[in-house]
Backbone as a ProteinNet text record, in pm:
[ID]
protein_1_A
[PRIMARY]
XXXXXXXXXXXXXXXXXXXXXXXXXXXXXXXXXXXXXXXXXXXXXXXXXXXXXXXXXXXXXXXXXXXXXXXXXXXXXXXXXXXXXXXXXXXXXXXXXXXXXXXXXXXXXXXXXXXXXXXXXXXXXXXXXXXXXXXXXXXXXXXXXXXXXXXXXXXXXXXXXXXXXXXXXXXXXXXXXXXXXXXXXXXXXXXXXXXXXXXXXXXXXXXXXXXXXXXXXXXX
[TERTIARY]
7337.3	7445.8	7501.2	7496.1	7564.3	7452.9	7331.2	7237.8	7229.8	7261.6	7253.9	7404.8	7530.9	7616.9	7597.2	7521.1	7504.6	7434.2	7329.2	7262.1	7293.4	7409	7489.4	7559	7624.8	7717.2	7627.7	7501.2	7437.1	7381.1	7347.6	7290.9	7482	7525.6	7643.8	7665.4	7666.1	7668	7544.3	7395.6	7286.3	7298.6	7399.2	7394.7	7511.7	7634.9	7740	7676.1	7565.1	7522.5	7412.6	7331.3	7270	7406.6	7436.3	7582.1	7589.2	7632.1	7705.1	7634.9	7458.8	7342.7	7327.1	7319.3	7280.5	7410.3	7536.1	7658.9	7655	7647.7	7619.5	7502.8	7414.1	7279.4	7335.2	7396.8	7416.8	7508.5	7601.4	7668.2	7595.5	7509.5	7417.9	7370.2	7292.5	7182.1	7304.6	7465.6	7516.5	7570.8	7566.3	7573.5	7505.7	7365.7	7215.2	7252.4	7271.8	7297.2	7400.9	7506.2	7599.6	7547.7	7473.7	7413.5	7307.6	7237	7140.5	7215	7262.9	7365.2	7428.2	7516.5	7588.5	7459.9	7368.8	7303.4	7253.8	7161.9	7102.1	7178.7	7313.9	7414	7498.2	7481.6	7516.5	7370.3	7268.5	7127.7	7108.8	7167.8	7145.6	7224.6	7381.1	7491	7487.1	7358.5	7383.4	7261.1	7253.1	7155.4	7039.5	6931.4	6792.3	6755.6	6761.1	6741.4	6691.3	6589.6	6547.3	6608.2	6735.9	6850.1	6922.9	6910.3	6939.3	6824.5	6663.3	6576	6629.4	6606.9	6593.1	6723.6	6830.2	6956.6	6942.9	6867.6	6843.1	6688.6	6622.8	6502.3	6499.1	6541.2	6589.1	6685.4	6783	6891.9	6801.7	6739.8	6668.6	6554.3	6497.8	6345.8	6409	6508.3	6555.5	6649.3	6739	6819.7	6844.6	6710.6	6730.9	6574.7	6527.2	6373.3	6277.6	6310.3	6242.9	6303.3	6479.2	6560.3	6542.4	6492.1	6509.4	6376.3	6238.4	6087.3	6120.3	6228.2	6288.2	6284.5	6347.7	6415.2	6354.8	6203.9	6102.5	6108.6	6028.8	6042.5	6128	6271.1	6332.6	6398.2	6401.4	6420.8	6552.8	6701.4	6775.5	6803.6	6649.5	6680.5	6700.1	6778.6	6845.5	6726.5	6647.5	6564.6	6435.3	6430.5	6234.1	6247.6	6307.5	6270.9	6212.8	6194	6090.8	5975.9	5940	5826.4	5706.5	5608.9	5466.3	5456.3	5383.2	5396.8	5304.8	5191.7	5108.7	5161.1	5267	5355	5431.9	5532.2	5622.2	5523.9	5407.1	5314.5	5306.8	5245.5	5270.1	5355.7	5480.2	5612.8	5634.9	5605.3	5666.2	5592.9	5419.2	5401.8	5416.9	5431.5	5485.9	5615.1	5770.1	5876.7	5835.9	5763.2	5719.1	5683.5	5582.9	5510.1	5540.7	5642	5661.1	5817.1	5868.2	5977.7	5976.8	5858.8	5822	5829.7	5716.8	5664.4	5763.8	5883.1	6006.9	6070.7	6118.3	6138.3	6043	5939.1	5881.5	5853.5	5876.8	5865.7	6012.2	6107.2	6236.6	6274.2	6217.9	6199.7	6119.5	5986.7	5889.7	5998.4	6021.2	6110	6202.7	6287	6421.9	6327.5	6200.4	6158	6108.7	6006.8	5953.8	6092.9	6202.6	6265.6	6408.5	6332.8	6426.7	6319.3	6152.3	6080.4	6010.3	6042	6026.1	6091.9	6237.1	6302.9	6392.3	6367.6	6457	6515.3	6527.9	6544.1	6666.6	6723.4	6896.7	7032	7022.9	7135.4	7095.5	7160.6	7126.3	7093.8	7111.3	7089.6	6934.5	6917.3	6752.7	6672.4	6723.8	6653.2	6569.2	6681.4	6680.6	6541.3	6568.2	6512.8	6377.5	6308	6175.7	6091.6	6187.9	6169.1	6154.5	6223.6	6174	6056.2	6026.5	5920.9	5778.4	5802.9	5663.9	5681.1	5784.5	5714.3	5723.5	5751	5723.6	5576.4	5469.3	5360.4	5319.6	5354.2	5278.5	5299	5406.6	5449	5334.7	5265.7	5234.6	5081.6	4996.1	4911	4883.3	4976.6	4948.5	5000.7	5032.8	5081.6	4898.4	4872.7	4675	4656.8	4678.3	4584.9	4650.1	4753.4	4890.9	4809.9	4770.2	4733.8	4582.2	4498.7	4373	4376.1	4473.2	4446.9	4396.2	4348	4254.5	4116.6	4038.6	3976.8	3923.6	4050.9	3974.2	3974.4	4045.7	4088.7	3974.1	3866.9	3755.7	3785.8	3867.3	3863.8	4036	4141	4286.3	4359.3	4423.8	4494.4	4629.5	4564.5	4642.7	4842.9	4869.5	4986.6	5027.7	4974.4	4993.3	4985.7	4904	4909.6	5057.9	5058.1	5181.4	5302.3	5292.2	5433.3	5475	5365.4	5360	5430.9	5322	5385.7	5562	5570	5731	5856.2	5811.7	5866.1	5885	5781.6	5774.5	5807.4	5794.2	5923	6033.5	6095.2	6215.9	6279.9	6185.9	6179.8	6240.1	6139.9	6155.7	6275.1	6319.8	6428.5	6535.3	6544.2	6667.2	6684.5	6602.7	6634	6652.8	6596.3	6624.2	6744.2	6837.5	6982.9	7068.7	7049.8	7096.2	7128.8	6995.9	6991.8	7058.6	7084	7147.9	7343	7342.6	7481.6	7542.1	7458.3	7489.1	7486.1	7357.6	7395.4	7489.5	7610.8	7618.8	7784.6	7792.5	7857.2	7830.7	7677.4	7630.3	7707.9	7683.5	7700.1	7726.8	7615.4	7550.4	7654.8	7670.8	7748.8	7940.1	7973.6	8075.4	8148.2	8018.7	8039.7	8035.4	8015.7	8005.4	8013.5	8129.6	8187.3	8273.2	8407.8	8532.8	8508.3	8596.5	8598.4	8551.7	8667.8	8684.7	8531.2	8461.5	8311.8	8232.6	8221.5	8200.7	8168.8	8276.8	8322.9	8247.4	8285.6	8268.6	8106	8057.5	7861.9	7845.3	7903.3	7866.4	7856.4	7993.5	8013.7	7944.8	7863.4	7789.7	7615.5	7651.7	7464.8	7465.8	7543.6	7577.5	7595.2	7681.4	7690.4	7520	7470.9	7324.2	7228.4	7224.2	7111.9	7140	7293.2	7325.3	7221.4	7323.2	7255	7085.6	7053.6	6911.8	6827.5	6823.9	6765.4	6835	6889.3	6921	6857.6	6839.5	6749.3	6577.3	6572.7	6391.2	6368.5	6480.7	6433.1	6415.8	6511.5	6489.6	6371.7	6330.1	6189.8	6076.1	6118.9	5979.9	5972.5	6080.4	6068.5	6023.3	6042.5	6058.7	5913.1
14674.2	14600.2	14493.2	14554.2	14443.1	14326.1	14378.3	14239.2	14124.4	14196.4	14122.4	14021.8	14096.2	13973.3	13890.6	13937.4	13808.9	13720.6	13718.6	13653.1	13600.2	13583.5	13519	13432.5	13522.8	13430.1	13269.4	13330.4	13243	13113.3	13132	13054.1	12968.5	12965.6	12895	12780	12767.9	12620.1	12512.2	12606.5	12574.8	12467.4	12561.2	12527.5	12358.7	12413.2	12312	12182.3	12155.9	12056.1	11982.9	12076.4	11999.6	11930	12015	11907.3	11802.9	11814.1	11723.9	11574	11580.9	11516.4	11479.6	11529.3	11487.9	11389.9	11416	11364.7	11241.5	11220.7	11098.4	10989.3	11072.9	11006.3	10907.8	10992.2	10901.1	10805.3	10839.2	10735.1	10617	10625.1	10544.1	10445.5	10556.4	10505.8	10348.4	10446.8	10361	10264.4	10209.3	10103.9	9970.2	10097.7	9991	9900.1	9985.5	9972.1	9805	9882.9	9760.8	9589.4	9626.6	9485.8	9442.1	9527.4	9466	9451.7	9442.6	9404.7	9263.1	9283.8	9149.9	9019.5	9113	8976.4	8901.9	8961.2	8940.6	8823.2	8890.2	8806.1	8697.3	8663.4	8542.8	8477.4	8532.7	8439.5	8375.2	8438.1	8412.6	8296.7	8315.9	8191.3	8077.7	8102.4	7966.3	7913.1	7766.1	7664.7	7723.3	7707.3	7720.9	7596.4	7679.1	7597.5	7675.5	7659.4	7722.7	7872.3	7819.3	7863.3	7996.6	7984.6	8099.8	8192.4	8161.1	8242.7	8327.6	8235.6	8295.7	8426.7	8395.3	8464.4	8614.4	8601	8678.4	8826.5	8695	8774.3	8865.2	8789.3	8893.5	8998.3	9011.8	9099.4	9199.6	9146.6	9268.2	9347.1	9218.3	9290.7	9411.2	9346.7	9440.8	9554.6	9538.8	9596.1	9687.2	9638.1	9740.1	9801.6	9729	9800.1	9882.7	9783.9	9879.6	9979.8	9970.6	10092.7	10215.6	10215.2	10290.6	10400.9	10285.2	10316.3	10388.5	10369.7	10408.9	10575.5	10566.3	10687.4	10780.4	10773.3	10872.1	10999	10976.2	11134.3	11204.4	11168.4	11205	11364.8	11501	11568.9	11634.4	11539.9	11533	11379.4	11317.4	11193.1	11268	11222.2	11262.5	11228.2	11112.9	11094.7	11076.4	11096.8	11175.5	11318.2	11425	11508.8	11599.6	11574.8	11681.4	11660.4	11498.2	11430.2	11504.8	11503.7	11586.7	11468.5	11507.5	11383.5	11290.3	11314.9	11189.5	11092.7	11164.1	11023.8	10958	11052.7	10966	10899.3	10901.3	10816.4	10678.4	10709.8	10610.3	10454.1	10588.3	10496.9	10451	10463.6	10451	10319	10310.2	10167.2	10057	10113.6	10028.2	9933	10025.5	9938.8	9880.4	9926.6	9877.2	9738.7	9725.5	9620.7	9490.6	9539.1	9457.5	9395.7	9489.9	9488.3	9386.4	9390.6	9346.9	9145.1	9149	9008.6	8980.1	8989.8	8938.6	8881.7	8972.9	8962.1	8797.7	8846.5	8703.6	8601.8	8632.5	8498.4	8438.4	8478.7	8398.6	8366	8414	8350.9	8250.6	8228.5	8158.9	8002.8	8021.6	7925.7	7876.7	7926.8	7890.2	7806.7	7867.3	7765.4	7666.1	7653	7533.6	7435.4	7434.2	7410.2	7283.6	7397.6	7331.6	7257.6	7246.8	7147.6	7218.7	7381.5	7443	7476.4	7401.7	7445.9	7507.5	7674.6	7766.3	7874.4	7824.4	7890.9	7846.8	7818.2	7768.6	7845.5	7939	8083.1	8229.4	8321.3	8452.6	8490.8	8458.7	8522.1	8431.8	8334.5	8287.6	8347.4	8306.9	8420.2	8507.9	8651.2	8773.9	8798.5	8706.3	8715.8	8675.6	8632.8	8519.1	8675.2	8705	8845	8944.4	9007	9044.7	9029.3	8923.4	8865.6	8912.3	8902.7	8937.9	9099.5	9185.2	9288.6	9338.5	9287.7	9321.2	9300.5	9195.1	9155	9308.9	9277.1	9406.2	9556.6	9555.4	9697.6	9757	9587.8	9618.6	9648.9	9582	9594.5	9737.7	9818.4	9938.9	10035.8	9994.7	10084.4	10119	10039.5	10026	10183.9	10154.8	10259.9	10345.4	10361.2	10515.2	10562.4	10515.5	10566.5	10599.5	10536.6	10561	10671.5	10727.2	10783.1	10905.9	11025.1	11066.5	11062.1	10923.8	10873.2	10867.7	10765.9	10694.5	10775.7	10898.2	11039.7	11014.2	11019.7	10953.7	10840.7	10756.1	10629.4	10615.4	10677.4	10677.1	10796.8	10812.1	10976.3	10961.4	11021.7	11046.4	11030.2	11111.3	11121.2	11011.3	10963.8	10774.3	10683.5	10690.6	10576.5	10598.6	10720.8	10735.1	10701.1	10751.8	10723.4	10571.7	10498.9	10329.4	10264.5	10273.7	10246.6	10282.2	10413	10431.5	10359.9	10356.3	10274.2	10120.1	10078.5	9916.5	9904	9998.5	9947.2	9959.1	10053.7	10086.6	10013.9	9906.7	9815.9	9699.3	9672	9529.8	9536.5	9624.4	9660.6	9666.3	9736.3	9701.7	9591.3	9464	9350	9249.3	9345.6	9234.6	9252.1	9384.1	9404.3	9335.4	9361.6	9286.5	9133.9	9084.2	8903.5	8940.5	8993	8988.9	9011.9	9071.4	9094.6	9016.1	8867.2	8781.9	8621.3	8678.8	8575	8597.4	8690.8	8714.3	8606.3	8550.5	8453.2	8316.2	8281.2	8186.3	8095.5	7953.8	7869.2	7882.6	7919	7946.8	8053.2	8197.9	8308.9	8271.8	8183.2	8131.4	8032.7	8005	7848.8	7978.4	8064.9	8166.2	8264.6	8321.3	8480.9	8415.6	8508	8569.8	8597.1	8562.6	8631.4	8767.9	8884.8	8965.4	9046.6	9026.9	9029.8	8999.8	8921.8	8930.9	9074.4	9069.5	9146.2	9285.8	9327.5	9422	9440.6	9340.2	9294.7	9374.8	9335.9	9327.8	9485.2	9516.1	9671.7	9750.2	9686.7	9779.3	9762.3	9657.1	9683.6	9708.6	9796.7	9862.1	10019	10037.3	10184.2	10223.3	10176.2	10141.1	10164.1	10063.2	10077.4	10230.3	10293.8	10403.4	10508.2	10551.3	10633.3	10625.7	10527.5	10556	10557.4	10542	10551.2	10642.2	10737.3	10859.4	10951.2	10957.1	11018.4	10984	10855.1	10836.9	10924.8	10896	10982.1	11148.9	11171.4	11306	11329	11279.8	11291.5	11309.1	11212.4	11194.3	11326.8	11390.5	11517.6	11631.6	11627.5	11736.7	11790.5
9891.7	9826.4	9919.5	10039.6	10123	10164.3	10191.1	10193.1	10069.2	9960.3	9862.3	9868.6	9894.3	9927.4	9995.8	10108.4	10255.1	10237.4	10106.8	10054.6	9971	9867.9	9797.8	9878.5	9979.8	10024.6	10149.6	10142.3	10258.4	10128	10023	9921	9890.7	9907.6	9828.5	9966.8	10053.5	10160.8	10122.5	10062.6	10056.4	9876.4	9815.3	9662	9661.4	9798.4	9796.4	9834	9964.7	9996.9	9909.7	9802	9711.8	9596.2	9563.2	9483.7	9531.6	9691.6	9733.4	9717.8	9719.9	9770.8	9614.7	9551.7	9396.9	9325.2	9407.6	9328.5	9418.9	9550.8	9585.7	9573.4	9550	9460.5	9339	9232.8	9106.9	9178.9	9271.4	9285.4	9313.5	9434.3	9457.9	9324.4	9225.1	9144.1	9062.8	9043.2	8965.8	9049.9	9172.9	9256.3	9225.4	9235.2	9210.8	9080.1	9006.4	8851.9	8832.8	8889.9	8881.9	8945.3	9046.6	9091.4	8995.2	8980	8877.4	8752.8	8692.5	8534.9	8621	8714.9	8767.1	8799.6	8890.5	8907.6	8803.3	8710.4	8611.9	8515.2	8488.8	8383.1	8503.9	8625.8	8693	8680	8707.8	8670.8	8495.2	8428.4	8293.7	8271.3	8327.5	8280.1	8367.3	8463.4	8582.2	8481.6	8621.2	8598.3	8576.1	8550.7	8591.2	8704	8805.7	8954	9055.2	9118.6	9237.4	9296.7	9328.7	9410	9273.6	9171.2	9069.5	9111.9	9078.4	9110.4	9242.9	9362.5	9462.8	9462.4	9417.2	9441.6	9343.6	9202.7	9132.8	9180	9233.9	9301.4	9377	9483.5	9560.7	9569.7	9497.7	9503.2	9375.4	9333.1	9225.9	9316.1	9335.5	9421.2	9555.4	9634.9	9744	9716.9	9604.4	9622.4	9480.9	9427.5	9316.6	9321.5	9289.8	9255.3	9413.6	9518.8	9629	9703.4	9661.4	9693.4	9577.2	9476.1	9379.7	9424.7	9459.7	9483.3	9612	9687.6	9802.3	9832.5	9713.6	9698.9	9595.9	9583.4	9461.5	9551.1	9645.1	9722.1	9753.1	9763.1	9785.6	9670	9736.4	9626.3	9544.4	9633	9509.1	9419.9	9438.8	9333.8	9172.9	9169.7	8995.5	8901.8	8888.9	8803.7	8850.2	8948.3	8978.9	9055.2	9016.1	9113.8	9040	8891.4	8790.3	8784.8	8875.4	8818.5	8916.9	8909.9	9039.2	9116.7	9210.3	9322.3	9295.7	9206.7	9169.8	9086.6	9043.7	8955.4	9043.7	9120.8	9170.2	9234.6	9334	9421.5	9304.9	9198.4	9110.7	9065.6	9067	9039.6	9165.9	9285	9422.4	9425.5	9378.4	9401.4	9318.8	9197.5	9106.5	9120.7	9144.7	9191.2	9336.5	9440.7	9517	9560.1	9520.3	9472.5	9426.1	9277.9	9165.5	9279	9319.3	9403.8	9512.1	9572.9	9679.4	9669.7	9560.8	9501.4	9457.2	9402.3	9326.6	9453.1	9563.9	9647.7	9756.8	9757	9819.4	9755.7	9596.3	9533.8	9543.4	9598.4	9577.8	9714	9818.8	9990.7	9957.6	9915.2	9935.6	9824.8	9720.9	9641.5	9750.1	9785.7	9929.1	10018.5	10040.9	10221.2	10129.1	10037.4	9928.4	9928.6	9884.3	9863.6	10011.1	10111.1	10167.2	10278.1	10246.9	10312.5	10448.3	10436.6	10566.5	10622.3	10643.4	10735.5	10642.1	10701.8	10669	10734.6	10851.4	10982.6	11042.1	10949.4	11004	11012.3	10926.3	10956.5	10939.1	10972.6	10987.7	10847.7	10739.1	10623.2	10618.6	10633.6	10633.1	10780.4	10906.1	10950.5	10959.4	10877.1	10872.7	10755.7	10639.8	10508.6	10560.1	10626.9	10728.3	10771.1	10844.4	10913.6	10810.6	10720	10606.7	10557.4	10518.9	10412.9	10547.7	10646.2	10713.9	10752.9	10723.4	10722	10594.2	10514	10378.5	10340.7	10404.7	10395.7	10477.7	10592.6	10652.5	10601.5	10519.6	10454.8	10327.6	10280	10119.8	10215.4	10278	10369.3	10386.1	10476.3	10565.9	10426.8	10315.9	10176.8	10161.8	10128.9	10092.9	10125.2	10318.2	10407.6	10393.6	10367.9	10342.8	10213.7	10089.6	9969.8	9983.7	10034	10104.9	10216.3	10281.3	10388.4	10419.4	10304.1	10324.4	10333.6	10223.6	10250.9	10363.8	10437.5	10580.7	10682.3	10683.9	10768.6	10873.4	10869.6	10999.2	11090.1	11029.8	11112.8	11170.2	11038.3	11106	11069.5	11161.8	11156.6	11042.5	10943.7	10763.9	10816.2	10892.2	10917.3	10989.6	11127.1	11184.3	11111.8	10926.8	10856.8	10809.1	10765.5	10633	10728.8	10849.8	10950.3	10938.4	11030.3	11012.4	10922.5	10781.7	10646.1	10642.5	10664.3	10611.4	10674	10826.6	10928.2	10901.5	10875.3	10846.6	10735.5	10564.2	10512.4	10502.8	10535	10557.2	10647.8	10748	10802.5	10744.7	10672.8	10570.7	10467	10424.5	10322.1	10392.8	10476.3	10588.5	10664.7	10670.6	10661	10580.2	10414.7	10294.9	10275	10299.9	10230.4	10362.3	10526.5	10563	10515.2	10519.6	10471.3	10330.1	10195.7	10102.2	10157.4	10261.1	10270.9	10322	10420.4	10450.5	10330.9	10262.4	10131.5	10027.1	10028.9	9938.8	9995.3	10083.6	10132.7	10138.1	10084.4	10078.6	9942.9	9951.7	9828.7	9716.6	9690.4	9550.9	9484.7	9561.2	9522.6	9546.4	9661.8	9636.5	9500.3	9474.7	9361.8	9199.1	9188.8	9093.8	9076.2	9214.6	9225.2	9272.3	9239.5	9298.5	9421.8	9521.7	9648.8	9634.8	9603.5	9581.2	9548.3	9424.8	9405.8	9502.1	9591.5	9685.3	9743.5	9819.7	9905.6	9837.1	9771	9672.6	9658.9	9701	9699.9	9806	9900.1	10066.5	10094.4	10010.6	10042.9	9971.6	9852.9	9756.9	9896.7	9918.1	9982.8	10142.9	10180.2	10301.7	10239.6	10139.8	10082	10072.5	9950.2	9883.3	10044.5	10090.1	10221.9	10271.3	10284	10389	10300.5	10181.9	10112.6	10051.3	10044.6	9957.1	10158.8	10226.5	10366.6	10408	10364.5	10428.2	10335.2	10216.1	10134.4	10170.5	10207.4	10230.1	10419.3	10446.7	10561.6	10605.1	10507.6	10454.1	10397.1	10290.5	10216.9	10316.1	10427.2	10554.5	10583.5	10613.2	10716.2	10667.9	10491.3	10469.4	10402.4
[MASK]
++++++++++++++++++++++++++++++++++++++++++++++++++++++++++++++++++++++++++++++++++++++++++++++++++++++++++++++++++++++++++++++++++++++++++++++++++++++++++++++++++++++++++++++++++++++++++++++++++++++++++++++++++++++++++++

């Protein structure tokens, strides 16, 4: 009788911290949520101009779709943790991917745009730096999904490590460079201060939590 309490009582810290992990999850998911609805409907009511793409692209590609792909393995994601792992592998390259290219199609528009030189403040920078390990992320993704395959030529666990490193890499420099654009021009000339601000703090919350869930996923 009494092992059986100690075992109740040892399962209830175990039951409080999944709560805790699943209730900050949705918060998360509805973060994501809110940027993607805002960006979307500031891309819809602006110009059609370069500078809409790029601002829409990227804040979708980084901060919604490759944080979401972010966060598949992870096992208190609220909406993949029923799924088997050949799906989430699935879905992981799908927002991935699609995530990725949204993402470098709205860097590649910004440098087109400004003749090359796009190396003039920390939010271009940062985003430069991004975009090349985002190249190298989708690259070493290949050999991560191949890696039993190639198990002869690279050690299965040094690919998948690499890969996770370099994007978690690249995403943590796309939300940086987004937290610095979200001060840029474009978002001044068509947000509220306040919204703003409110950006900055949504993609610092967003980066903490969905990279504290993918790093969990690594370990576990």
């Amino acid at each position: 009788m009494e092992d059986q309490n100690d075992s109740g009582e040892s399962s209830i810290p175990k039951i409080a911290v999944m709560a805790f992990s699943i209730f900050f999850n949705i918060i998360n998911h509805s973060l994501i949520g809110f940027v993607a609805i805002y960006m979307t409907l500031l891309a819809i009511s602006g110009d059609p101009i370069p500078l809409t793409w790029h601002a829409w692209s990227c804040s979708i590609g980084y901060q919604v779709l490759m944080l979401e792909g972010l966060m598949m393995f992870y096992s208190e994601n609220v909406w993949s943790a029923q799924l088997d792992r050949s799906t989430k592998q699935c879905v992981h390259w799908i927002l991935q991917v699609v995530g990725s290219l949204l993402a470098l199609s709205g860097i590649l528009v910004k440098y087109i745009c400004h003749n090359g030189e796009h190396f003039q403040s920390k939010h271009s920078i940062i985003g430069i730096l991004s975009a090349a390990c985002l190249m190298i992320s989708l690259g070493s993704g290949i050999f991560a999904l191949k890696a039993f395959q190639l198990r002869n030529v690279f050690r299965p666990a040094l690919v998948k490590t690499f890969h996770y490193f370099v994007g978690i890499t690249s995403i943590s420099l796309g939300l940086v460079a987004l937290f610095f654009g979200y001060d840029k021009k474009f978002m001044i000339a068509r947000s509220d201060e306040y919204i703003r601000f409110y950006l900055q703090v949504i993609a610092i919350t967003t980066a903490i939590l969905s990279l504290l869930g993918a790093i969990q996923s690594l370990y576990r």
